[in-house]
Structures are given as structure tokens and as C-alpha cells.
FIROTOR-154219 format. One line per field, with one value per residue: residue in three letters; x, y, z of N, C-alpha, C in turn. Coordinates in pm, 1 decimal, padded with zeros to 6 digits. Example, Ala and Ser with C-alpha at 12.3 -4.5 7.8 and 13.67 -1.06 7.14 Angstrom:
BEGIN
aa = c(Ala, Ser) $
n_X = c(01319.0, 01285.0) $
n_Y = c(-00569.0, -00225.0) $
n_Z = c(00780.0, 00708.0) $
ca_X = c(01230.0, 01367.0) $
ca_Y = c(-00450.0, -00106.0) $
ca_Z = c(00780.0, 00714.0) $
c_X = c(01320.0, 01290.0) $
c_Y = c(-00330.0, 00003.0) $
c_Z = c(00780.0, 00787.0) $
//
This chain:
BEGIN
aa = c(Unk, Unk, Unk, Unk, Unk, Unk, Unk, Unk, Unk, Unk, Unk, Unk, Unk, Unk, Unk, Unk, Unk, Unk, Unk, Unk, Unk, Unk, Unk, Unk, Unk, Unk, Unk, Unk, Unk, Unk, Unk, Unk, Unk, Unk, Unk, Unk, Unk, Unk, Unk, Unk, Unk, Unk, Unk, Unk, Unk, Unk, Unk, Unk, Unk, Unk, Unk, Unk, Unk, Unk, Unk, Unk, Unk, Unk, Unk, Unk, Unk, Unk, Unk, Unk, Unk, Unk, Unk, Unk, Unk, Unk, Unk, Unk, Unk, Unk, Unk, Unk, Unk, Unk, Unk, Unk, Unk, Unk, Unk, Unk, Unk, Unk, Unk, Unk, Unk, Unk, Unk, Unk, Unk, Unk, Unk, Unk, Unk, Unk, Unk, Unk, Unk, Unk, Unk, Unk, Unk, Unk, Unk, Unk, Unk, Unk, Unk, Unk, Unk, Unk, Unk, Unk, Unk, Unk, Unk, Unk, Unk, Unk, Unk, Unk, Unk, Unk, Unk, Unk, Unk, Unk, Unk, Unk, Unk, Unk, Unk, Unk, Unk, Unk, Unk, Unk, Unk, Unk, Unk, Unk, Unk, Unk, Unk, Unk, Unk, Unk, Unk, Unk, Unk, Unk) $
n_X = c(00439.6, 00659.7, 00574.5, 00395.6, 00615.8, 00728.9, 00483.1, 00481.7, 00278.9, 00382.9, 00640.7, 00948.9, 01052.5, 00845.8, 00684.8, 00879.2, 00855.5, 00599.6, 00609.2, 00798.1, 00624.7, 00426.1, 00550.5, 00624.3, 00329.5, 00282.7, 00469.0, 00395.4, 00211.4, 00083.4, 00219.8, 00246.7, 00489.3, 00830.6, 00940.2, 00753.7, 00559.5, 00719.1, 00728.3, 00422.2, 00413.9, 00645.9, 00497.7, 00265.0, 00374.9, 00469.8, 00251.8, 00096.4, 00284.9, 00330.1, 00059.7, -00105.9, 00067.0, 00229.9, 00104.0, 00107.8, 00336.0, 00298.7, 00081.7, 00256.1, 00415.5, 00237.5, 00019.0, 00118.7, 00355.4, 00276.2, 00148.3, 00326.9, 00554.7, 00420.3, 00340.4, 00584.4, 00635.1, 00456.6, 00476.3, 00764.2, 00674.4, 00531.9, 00711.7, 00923.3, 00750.2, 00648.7, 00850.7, 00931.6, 00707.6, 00654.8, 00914.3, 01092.1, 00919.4, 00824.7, 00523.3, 00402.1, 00515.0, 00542.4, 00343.6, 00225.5, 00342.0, 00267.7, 00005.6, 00042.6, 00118.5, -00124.9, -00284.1, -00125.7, -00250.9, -00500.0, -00331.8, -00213.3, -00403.6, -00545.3, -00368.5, -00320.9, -00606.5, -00571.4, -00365.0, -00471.2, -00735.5, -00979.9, -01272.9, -01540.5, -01748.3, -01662.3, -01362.1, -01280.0, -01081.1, -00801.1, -00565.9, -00547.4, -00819.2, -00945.1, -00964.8, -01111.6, -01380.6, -01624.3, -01699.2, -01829.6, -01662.3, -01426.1, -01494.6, -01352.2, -01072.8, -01180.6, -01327.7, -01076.5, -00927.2, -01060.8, -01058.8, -00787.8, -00715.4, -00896.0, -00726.3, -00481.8, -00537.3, -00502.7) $
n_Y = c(03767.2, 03930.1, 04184.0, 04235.4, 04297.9, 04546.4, 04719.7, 04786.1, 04675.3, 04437.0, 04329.7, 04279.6, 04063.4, 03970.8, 03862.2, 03659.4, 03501.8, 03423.8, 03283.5, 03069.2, 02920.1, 02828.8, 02655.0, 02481.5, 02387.1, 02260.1, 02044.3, 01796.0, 01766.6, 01510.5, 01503.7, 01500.4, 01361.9, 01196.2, 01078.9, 01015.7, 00868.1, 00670.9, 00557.6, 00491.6, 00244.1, 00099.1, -00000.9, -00096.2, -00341.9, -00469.3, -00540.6, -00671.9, -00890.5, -01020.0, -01077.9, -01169.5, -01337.5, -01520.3, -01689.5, -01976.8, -02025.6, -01932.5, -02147.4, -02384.4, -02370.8, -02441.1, -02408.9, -02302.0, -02230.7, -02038.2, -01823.7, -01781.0, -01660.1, -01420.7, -01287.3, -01183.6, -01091.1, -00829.9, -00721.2, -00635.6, -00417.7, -00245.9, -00190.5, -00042.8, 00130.3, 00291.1, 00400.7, 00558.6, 00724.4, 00860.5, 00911.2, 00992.4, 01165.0, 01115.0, 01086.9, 00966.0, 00775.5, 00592.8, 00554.8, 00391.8, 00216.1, 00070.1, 00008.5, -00181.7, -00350.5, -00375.8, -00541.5, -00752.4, -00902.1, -01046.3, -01274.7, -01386.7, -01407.4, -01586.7, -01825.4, -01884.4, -01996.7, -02190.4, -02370.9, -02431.2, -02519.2, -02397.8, -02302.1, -02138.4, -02234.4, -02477.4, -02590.5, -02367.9, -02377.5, -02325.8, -02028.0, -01879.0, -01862.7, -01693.5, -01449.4, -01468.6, -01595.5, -01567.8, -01677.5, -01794.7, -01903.7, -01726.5, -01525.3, -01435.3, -01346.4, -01159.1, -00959.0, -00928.7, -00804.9, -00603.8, -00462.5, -00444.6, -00227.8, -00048.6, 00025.0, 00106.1, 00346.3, 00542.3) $
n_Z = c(-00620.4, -00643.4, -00769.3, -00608.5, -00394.9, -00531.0, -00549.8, -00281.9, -00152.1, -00037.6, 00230.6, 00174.7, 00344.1, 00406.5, 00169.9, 00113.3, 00313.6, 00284.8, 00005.6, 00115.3, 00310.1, 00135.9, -00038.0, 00095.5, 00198.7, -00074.6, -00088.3, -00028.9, -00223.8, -00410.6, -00782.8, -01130.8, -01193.2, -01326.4, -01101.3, -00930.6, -01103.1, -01207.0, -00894.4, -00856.0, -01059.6, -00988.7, -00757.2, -00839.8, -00986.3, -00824.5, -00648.5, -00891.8, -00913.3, -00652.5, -00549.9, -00813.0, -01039.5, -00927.7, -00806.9, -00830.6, -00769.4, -00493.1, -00398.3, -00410.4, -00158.2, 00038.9, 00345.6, 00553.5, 00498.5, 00290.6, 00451.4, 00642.2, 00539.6, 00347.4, 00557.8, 00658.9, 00428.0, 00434.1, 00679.1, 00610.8, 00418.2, 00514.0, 00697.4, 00580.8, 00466.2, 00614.2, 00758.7, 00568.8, 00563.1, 00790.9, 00852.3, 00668.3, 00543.7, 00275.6, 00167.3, -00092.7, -00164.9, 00071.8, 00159.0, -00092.6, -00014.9, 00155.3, 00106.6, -00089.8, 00115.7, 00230.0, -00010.7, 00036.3, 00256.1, 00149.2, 00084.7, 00287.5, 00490.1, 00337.9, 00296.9, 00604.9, 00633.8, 00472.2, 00593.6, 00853.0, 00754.5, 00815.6, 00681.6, 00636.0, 00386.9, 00293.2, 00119.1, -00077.0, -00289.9, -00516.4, -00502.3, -00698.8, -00788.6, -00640.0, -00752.6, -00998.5, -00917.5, -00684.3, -00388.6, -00087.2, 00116.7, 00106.4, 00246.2, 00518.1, 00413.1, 00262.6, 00436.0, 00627.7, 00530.7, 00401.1, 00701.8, 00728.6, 00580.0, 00661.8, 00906.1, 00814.4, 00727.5, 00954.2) $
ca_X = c(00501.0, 00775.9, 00469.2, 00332.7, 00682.1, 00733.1, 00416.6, 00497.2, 00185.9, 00381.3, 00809.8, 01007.8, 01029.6, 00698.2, 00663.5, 00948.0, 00768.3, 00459.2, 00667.1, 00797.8, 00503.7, 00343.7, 00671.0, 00627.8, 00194.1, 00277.0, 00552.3, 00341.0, 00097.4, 00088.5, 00241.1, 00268.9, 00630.3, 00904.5, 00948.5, 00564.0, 00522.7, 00782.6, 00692.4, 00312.0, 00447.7, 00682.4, 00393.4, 00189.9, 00460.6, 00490.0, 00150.1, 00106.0, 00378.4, 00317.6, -00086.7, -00155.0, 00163.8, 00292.6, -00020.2, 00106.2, 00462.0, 00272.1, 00064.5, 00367.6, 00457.3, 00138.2, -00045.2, 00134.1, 00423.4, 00172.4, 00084.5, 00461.1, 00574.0, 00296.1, 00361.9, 00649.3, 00655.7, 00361.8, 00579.3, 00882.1, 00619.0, 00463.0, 00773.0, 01001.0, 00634.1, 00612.9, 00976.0, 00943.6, 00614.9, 00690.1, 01075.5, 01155.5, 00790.8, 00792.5, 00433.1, 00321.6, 00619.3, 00562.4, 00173.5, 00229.2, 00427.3, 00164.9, -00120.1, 00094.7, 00089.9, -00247.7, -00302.0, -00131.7, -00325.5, -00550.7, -00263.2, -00156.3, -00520.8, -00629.0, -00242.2, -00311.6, -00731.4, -00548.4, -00283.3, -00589.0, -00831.4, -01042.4, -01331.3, -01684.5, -01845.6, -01586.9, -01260.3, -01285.4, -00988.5, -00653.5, -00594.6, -00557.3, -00970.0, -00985.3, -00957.0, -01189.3, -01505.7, -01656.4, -01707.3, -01842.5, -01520.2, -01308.5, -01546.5, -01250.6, -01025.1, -01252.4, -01308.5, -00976.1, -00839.6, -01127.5, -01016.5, -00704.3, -00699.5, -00898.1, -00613.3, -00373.6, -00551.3, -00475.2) $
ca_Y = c(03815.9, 04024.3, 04248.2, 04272.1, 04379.8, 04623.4, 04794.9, 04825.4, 04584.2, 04377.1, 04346.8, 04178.1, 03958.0, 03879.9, 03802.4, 03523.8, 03386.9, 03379.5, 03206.1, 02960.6, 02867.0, 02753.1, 02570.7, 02384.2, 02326.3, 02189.5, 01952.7, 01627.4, 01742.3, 01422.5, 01538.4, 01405.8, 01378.7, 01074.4, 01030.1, 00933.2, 00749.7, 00530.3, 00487.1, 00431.2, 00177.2, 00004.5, -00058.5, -00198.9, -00453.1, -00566.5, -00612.7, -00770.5, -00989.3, -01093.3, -01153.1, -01254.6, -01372.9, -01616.8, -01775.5, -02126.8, -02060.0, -01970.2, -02285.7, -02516.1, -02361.4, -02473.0, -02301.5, -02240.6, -02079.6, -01911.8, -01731.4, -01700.9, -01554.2, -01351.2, -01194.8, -01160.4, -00925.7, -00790.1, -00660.7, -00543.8, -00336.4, -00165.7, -00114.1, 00045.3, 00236.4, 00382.8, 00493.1, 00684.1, 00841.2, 00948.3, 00994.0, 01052.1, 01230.9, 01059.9, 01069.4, 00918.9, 00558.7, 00532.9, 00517.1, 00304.9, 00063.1, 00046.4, 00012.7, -00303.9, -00429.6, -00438.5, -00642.9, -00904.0, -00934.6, -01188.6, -01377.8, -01416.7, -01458.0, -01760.6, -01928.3, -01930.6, -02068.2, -02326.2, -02394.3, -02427.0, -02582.6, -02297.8, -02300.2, -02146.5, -02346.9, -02562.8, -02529.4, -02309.6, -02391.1, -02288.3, -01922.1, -01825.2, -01846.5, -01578.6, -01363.5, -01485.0, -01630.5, -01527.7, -01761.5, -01781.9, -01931.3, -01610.7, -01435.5, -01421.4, -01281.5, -01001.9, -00857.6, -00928.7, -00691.4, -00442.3, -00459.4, -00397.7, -00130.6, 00084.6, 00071.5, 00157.8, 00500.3, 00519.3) $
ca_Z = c(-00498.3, -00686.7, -00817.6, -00451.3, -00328.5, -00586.6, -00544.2, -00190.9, -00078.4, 00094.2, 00254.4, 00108.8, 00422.1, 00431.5, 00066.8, 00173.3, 00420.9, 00223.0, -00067.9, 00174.7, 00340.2, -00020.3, -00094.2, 00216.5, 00195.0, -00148.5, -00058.2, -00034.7, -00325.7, -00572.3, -00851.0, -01196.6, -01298.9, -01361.7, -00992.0, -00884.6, -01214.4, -01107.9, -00770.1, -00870.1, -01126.3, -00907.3, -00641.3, -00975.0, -01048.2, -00631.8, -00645.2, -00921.2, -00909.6, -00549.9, -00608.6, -00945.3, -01112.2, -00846.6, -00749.1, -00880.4, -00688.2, -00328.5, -00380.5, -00350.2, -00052.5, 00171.1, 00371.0, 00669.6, 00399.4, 00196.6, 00580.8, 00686.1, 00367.6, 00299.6, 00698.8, 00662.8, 00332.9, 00496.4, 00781.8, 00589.3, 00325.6, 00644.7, 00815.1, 00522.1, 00472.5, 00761.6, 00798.9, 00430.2, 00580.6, 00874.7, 00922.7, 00556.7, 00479.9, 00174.9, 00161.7, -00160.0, -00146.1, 00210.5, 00140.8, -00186.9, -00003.2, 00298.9, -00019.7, -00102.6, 00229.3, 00249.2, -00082.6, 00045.3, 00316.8, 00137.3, 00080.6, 00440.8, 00560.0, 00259.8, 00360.7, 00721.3, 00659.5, 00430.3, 00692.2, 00990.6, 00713.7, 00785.3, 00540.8, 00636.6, 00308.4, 00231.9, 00070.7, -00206.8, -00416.1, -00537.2, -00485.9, -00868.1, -00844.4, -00569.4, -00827.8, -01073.2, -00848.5, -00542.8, -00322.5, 00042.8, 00253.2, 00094.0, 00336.3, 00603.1, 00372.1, 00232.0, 00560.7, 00726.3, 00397.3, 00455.7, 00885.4, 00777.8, 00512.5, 00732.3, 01005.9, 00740.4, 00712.7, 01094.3) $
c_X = c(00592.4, 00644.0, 00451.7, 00468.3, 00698.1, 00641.6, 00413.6, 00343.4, 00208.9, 00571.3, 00843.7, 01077.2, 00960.2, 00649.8, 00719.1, 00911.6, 00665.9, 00484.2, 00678.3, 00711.7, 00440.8, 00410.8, 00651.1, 00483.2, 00179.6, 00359.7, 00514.4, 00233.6, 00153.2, 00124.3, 00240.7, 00410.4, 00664.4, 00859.2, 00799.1, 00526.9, 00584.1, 00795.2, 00528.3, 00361.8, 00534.7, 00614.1, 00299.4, 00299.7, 00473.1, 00371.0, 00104.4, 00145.8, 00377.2, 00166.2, -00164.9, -00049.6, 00201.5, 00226.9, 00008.7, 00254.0, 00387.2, 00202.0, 00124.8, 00424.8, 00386.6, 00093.3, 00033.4, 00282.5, 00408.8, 00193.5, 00260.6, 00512.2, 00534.3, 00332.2, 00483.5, 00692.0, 00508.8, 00436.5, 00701.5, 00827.5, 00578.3, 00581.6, 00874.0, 00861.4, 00640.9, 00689.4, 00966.3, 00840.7, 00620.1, 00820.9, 01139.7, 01030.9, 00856.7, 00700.7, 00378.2, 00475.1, 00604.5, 00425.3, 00155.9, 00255.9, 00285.5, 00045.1, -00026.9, 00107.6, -00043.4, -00337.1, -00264.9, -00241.3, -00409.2, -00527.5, -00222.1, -00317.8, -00592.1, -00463.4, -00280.2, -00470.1, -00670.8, -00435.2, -00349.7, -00693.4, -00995.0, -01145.5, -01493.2, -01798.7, -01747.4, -01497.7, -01314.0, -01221.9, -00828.7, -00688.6, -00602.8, -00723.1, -01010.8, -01056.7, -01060.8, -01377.6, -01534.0, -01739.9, -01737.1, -01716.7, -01433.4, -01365.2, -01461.3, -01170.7, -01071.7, -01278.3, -01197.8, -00916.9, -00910.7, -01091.0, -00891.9, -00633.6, -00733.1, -00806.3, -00524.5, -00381.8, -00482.6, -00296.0) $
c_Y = c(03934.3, 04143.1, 04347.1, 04344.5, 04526.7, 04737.5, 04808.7, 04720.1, 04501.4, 04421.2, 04258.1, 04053.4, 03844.7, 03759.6, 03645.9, 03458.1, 03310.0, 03207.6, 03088.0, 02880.3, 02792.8, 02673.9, 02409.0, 02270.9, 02284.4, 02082.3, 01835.7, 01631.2, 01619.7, 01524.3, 01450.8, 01451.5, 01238.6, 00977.6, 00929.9, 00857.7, 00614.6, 00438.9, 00404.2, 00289.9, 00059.6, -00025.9, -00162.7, -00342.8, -00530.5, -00637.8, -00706.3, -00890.5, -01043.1, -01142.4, -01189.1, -01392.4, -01521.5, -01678.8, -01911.9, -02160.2, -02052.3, -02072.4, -02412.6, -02504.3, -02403.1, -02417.3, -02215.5, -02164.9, -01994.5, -01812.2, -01663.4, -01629.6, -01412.4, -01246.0, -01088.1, -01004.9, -00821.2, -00696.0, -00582.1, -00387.6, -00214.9, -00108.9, 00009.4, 00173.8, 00356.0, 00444.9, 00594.0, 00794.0, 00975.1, 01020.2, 01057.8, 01152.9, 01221.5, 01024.2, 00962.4, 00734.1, 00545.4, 00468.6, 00372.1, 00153.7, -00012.3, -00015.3, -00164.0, -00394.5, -00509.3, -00487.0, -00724.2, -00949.7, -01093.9, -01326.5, -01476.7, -01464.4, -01589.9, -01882.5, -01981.3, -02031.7, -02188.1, -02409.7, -02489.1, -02570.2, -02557.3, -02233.7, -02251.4, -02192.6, -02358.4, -02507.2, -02511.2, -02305.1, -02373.8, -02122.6, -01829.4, -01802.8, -01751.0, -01468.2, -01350.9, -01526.2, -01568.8, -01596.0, -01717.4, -01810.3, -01820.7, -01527.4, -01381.8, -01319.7, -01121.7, -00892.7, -00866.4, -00810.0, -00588.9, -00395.1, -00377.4, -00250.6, -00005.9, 00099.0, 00089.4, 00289.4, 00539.5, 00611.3) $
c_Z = c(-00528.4, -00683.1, -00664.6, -00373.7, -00447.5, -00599.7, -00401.6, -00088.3, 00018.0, 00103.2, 00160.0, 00197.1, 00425.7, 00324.5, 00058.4, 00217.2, 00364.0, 00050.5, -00006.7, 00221.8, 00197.9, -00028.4, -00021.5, 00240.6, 00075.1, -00210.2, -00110.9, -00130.3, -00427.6, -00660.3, -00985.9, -01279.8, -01230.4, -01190.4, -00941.2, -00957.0, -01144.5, -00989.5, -00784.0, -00948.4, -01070.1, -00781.3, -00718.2, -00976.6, -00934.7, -00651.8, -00726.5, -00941.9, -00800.2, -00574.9, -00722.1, -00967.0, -01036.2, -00723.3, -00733.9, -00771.3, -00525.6, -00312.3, -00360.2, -00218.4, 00037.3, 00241.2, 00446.1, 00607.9, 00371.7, 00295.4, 00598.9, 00572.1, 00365.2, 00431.9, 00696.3, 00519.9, 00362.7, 00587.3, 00746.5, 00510.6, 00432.4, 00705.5, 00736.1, 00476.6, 00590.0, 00818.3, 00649.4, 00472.9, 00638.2, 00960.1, 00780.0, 00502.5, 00354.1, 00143.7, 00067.6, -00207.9, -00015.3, 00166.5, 00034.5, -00108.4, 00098.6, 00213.3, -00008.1, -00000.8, 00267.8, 00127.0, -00058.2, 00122.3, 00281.3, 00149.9, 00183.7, 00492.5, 00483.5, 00321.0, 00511.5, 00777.0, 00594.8, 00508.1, 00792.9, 00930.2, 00764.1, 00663.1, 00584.7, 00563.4, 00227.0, 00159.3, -00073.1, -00322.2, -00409.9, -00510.1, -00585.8, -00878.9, -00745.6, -00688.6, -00900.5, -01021.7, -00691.5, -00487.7, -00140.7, 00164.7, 00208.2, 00199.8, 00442.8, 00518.6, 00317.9, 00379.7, 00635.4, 00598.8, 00439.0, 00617.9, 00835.6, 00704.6, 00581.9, 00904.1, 00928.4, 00748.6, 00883.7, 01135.6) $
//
């Protein structure tokens, strides 16, 4: 831009503008520095730590826990999401968090079939074997996650 004003190509207004404008259409580019690590990394550790890790702790809770629980950080992930997106344009932790929302999902949708007793071929288990087998009664959960991921994009 210096170049371009100096050879008279462009003002030195314009060049400003033109600067700014870039500054501005590469705001919300992903980047890779500390900040995004850490946010990718602390979305890794939610998730895993809410759907792997503490499989054996939401099983003592029952179903209709598992479901309220599960809604409930469901609802706060979405809602502090959705204020970083779109009032803080915090694009890539609003999104993360919203991403984490809709992993639980499963959680909230196998709590509330084991709640109901909700089983299209029979109860399938503990929820530690989601993970590992695939099974016909998770069928609810797999598409209530795919339903709700694509209203996340939304």
C-alpha cells in the first residue's frame, strides 16, 4: 500500500480504506496462534470430559437426570455460544461452544429414551458402549444429533 501511495497509484485515503477493509474481512479468519489453540483445546476437554470420561457418573444419575443435566448444559453451551457469536463476534468460541452443544445431544436424547424406556430393539446398554458398538435402538440418538447439528449451522 505504502509502494502504491508513493508511486502516486493510489491516496493515501484510499490506501486506508483499502487497509482497513482487509483488517476487517480477515477478522474472523481461523488463525493458528495461542488463543484458538486454547479455545480448540478447551472445547476438546468439555467434550471429552462430558461424553466419554463421565459415562459411569451420568449412569448413576438415571435417565430422567442423564436428560435434565444433559439439557440443561445443552442450553447454557448454546446460549453463552450464541452471545460470543453474535454480540461479541467471537466467531470461532461461540461456534466451538455451539460444536459442544451438539455432542451432547446424544447424551440428552439416550437419558430421556432411558427415562421413557424408549428402545426400538431393545435396550441397548450402558452408555459407555455407544461409543464402542452400533446398535439399532441408538437409532434415535444418531439422527436426533444429525437434526440437530444441521440447525446449529442455522
Amino acid at each position: 500500500m505504502e509502494w502504491a501511495v508513493r508511486e502516486n497509484l493510489l491516496s493515501a485515503e484510499t490506501a486506508e480504506q483499502l487497509w482497513q477493509a482487509w483488517l476487517e474481512r480477515k477478522r474472523n479468519v481461523p488463525q493458528f496462534n495461542f488463543a484458538n489453540v486454547a479455545y480448540y483445546f478447551g472445547a476438546l476437554i468439555i467434550i471429552l470430559g462430558m461424553g466419554f470420561y463421565l459415562t459411569v457418573a451420568w449412569e448413576n444419575l438415571g435417565g430422567g437426570g442423564i436428560f435434565i443435566l444433559a439439557s440443561i448444559y445443552i442450553f447454557v453451551f448454546v446460549m453463552i455460544g450464541q452471545h460470543l457469536w453474535f454480540k461479541r463476534e467471537l466467531k470461532i468460541p461461540g461456534g466451538l461452544l455451539v460444536s459442544v452443544a451438539v455432542c451432547l445431544v446424544p447424551l440428552a436424547i439416550y437419558g430421556f429414551q432411558r427415562m421413557l424406556g424408549i428402545w426400538p430393539d431393545g435396550d441397548p446398554g450402558n452408555y459407555a458402549n455407544y461409543h464402542i458398538w452400533v446398535k439399532a435402538s441408538w437409532f434415535y440418538m444418531e439422527v436426533g444429533t444429525m437434526v440437530v447439528s444441521e440447525l446449529s449451522l442455522i
